[in-house]
Backbone as a ProteinNet text record, in pm:
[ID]
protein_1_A
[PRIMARY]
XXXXXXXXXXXXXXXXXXXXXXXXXXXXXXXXXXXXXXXXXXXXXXXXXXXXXXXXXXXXXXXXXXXXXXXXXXXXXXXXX
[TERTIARY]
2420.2	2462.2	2610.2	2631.1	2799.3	2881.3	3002.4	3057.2	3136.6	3209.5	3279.9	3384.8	3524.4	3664	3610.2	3652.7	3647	3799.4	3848	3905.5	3896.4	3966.8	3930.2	4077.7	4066.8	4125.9	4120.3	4193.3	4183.4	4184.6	4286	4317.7	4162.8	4097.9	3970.2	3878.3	3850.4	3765.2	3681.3	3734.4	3650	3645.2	3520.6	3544.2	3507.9	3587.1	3531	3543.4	3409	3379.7	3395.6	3433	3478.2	3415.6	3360.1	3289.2	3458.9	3399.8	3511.9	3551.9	3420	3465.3	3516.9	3540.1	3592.7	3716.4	3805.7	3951.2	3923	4031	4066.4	4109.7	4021	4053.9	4205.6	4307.9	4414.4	4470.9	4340.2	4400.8	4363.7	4282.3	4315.9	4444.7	4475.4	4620.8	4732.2	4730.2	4797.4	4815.3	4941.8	4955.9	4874.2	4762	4661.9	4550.2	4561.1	4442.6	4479.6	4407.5	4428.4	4287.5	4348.6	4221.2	4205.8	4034.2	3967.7	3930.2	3842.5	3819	3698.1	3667.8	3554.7	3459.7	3312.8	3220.6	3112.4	2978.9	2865.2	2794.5	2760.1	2651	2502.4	2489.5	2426.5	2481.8	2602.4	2636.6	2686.9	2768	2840.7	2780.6	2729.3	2654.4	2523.7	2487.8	2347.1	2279.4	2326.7	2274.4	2253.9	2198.2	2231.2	2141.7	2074.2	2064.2	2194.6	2270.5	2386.5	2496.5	2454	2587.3	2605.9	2476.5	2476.5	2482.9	2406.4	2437.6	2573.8	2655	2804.5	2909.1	2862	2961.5	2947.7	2826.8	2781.6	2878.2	2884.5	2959.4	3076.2	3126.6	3254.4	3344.5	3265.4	3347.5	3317.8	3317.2	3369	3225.2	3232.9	3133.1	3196.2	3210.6	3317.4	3218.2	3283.4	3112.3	3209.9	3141.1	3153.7	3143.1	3185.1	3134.1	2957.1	2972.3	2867.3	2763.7	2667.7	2507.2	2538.5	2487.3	2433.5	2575.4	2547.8	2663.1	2625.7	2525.1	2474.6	2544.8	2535	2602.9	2724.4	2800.7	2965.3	2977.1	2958	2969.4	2951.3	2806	2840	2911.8	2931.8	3040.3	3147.1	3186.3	3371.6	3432	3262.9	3313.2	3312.4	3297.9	3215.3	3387.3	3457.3	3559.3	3684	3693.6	3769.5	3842.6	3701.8	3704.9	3791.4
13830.1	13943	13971.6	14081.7	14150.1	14124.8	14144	14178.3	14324.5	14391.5	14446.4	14458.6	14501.8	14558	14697.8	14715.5	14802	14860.1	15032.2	15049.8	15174.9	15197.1	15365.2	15400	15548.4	15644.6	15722.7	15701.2	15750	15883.3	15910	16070.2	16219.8	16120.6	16179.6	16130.4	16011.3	15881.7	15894.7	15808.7	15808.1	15662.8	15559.4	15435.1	15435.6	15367.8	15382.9	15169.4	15193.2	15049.5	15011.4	14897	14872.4	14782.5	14732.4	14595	14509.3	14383	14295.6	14265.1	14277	14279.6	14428.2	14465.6	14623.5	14654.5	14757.2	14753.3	14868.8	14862.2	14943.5	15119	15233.2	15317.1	15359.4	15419.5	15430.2	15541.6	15629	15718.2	15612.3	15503.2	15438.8	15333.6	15326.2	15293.2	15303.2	15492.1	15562.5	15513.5	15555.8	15505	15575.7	15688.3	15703.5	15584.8	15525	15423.9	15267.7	15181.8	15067.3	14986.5	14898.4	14755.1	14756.7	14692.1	14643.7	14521.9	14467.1	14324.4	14345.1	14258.4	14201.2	14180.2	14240.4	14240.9	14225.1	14153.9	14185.3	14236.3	14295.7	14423.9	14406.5	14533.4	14512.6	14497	14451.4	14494.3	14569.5	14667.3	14828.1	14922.4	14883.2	14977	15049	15091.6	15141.7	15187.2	15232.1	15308.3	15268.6	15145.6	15101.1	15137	15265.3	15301.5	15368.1	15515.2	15563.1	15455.2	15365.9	15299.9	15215.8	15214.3	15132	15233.6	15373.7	15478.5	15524.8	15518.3	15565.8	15475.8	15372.4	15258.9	15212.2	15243.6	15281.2	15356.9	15506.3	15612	15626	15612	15553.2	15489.9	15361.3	15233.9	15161.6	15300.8	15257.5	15364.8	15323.4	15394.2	15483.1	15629	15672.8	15718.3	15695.5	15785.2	15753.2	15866.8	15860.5	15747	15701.9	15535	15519.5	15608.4	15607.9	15729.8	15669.7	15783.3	15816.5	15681.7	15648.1	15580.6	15555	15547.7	15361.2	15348.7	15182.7	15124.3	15217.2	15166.4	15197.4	15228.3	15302.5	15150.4	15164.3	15038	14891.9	14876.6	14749.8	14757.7	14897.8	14889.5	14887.3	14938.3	14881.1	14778.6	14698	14547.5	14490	14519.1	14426.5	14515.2	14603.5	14659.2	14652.8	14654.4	14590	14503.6	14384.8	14257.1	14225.1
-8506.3	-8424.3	-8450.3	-8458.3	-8496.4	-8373.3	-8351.5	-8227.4	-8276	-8143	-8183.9	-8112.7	-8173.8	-8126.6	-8043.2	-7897.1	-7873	-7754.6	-7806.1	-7768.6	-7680.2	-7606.1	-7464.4	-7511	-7489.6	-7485	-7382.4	-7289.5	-7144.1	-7138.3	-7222.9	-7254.8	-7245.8	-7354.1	-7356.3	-7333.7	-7243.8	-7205.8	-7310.4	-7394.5	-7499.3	-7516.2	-7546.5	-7666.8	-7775.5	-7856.9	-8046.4	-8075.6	-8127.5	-8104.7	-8264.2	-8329.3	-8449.6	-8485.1	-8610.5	-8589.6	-8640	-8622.9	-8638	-8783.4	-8860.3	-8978.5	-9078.7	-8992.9	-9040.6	-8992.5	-9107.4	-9083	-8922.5	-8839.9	-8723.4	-8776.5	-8762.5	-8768.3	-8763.4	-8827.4	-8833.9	-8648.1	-8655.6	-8498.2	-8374.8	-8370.8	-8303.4	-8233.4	-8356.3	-8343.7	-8264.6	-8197.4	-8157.6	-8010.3	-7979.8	-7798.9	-7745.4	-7757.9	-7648.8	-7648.4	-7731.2	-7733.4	-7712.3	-7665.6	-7627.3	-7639.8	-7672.8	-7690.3	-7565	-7571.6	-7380	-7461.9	-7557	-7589	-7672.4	-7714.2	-7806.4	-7759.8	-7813.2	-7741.2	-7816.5	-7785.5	-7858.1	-7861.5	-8007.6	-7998.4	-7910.1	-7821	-7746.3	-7592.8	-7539.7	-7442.9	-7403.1	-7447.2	-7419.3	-7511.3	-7597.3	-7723.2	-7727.6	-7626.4	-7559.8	-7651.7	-7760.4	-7916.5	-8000.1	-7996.3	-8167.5	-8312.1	-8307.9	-8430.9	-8430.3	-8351.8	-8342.7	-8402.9	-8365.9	-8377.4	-8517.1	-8531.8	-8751.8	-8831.6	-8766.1	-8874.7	-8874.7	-8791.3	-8758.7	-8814.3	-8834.3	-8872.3	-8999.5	-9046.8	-9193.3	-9255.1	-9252.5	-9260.9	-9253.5	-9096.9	-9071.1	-9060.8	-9071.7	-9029.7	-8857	-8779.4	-8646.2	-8549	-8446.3	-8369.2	-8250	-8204.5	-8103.6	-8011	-7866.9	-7793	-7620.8	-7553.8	-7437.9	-7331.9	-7278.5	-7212	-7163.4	-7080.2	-6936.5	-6947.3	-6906.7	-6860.9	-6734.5	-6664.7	-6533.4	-6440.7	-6311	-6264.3	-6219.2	-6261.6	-6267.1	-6408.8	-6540.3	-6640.2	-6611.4	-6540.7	-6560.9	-6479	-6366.8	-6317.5	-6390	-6453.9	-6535.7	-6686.6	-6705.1	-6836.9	-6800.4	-6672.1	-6683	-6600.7	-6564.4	-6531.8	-6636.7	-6778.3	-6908.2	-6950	-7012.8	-7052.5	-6973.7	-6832.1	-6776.7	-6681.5	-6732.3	-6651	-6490.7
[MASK]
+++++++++++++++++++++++++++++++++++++++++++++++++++++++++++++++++++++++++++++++++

């Protein structure tokens, strides 16, 4: 199982999830964005064909956090502990 780097962008609540063995997108970098922690695929990643075909391609996976307000809740106890 992969893990991944994942970071939010509050600006545009966005997360872009990285695998670990992959370099960090360069616009992540930027002071709108910030590390939340390392995670394994499968716990914040609700998509994971989205997310192998995207990281295939890209490198990195970018996506809105939350559906449901049951996942917003257990994703930003899992993002910010």
């Amino acid at each position: 199982m992969r893990s991944f780097n994942v970071f939010y962008c509050r600006d545009r609540d966005l997360l872009c999830a990285v695998p670990e063995d992959r370099p960090v997108p360069r616009f992540v970098t930027s002071k709108a964005w910030e590390f939340r922690r390392s995670v394994p695929e499968g716990t914040v990643l609700h998509f994971p064909r989205a997310t192998e075909v995207s990281v295939r391609f890209n490198g990195f996976y970018i996506f809105h956090p939350y559906e449901t307000p049951q996942e917003l809740k257990t994703c930003r106890s899992t993002l910010h502990g």
